[in-house]
C-alpha positions in Angstrom: 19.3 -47.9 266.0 21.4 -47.7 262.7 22.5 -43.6 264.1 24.5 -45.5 267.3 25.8 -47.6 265.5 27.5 -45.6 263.4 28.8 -43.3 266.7 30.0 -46.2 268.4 32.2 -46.8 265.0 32.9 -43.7 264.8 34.0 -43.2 268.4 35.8 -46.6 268.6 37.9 -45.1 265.4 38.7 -41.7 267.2 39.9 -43.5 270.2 42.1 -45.9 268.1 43.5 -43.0 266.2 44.5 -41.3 269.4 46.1 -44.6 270.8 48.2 -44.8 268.2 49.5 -41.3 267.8 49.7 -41.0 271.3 52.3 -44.6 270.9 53.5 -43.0 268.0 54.9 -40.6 269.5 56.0 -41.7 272.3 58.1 -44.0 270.4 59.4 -40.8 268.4 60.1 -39.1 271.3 62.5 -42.2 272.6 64.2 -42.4 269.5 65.1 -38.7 269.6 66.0 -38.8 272.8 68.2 -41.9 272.3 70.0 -40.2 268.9 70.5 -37.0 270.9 72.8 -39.0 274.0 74.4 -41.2 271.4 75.6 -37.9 269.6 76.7 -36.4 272.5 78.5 -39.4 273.8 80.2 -38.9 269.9 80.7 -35.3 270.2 82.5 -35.7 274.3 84.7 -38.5 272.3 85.7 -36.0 269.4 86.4 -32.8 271.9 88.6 -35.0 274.3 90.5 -36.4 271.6 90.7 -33.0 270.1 91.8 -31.4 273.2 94.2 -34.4 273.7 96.0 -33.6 270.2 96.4 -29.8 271.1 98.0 -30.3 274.1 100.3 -32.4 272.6 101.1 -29.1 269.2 102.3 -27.4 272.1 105.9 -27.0 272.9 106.5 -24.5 275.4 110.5 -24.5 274.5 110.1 -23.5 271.1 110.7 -19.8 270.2 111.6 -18.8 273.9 114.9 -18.4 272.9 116.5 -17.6 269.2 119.5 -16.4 268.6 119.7 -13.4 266.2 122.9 -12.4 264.4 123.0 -9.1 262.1 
């Protein structure tokens, strides 16, 4: 009798190690995936602004024509 008892703890103890790993990461998995839109939310943010900026560098007018005098 003493023998099932000790399976059923030992059982109950596999099956509550699984449980939580299994919540663990699940919960891992969410947080990842959460991190991963937040930085590319970031990283859309940075290359608009980026792209924003360049445009305005340019100036089409400059150096089209010089004058050159030897």
């Amino acid at each position: 009798m003493q023998e099932v008892a000790d399976m059923d703890i030992s059982a109950l103890n596999n099956t509550a190690l699984y449980a939580l790993n299994t919540a663990t990461t699940k919960t891992g998995e969410a947080l990842g995936v959460a991190m991963l839109s937040n930085q590319l939310d970031v990283s859309e943010a940075l290359s608009d602004s980026m792209i924003k900026a360049m445009e305005l560098s340019v100036n089409p007018s400059v150096g089209s024509n010089f004058d050159v005098s030897v």
